[in-house]
N, C-alpha and C positions, 0 to 999 in steps of 0.2 A: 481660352475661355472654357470653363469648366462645364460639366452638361447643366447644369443645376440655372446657369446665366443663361445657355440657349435654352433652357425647360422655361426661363421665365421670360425671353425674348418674344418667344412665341406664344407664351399667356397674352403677352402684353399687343402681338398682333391681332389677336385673335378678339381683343380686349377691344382695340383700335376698328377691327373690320365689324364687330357687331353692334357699333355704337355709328359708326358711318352708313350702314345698310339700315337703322332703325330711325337714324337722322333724314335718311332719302325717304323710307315708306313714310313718315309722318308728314312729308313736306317742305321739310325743313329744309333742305338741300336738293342741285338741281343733278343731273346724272353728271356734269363734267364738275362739277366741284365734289360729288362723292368719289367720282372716279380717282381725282389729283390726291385725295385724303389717303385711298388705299393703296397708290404709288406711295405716297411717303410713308408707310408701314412695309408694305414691300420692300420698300430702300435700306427700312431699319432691320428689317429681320432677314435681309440677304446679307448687309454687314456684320451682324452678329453671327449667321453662321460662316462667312468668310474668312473670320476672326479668331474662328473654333478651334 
């Protein structure tokens, strides 16, 4: 994986964890379904750097 793919791995987490933390502040979601959202970005952006 080239840095350019983890540079955008982690846009894309980052992308992922501010759209789950602004889903939780509005209500929209409860703390164990935001928590389960940002495991599976976790999951993706430990793969991508695992892969590096």
């Amino acid at each position: 994986m080239s840095d350019d793919e983890l540079e955008d791995a982690v846009a894309a987490f980052l992308k992922g964890a501010d759209k789950a933390y602004s889903e939780y502040e509005k209500g929209y979601a409860d703390a164990d379904a935001t928590l389960s959202v940002l495991e599976t970005h976790l999951d993706e952006l430990r793969e991508a750097h695992e892969s590096a």
